[in-house]
C-alpha positions in Angstrom: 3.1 -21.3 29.1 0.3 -23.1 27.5 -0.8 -20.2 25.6 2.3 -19.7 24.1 2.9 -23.2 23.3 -1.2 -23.0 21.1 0.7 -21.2 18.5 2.9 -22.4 16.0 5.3 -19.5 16.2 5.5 -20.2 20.3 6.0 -23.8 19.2 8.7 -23.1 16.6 10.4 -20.7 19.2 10.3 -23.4 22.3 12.2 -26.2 19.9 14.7 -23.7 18.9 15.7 -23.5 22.5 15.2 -26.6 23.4 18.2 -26.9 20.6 20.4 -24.2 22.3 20.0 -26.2 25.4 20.9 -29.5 24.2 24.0 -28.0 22.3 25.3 -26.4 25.5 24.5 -29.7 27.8 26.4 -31.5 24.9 29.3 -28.7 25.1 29.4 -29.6 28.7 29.2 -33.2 28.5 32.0 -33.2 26.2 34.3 -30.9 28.4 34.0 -33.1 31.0 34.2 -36.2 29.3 37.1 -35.1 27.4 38.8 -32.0 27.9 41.8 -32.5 25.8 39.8 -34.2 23.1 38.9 -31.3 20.7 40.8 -28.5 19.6 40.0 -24.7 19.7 40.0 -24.5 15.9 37.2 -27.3 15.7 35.5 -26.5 18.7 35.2 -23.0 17.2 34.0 -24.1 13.9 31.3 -26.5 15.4 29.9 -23.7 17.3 30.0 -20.7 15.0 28.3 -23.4 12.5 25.4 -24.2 15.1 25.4 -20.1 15.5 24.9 -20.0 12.0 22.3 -22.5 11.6 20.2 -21.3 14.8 20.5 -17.3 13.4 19.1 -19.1 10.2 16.0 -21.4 12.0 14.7 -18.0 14.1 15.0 -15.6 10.9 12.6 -18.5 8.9 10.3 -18.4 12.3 10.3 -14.3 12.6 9.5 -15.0 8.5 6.7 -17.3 9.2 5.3 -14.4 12.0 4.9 -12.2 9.8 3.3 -14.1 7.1 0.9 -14.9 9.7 0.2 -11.2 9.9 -0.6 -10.5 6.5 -3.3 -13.3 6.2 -5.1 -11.3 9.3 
């Protein structure tokens, strides 16, 4: 694990699910919390925004891989 971490790439890819996991402890948290409180429509939206977001942050790390390449 601490090889992966050396690298910036394994770095950038260990916070991005670090992320996933905080969204989807916060999902729960909220069900349980308050089941009724949010509706589908919204609930949808926030997560095909965070979806979004997340397809955007590992595209930009899978970017900064391969510049990483070329410079070798």
């Amino acid at each position: 694990m601490r090889e992966f971490l050396k690298t910036d790439t394994g770095f950038y890819y260990a916070i991005g699910l670090f992320t996933i996991a905080v969204f989807l402890v916060a999902l729960a948290v909220l069900a349980v919390v308050n089941p009724g409180g949010i509706g589908a429509r919204e609930l949808g939206g926030l997560v095909v925004g965070f979806l979004l977001f997340m397809l955007v942050y590992f595209v930009s790390v899978s970017v900064h891989r391969l510049e990483e390449r070329d410079e070798l």
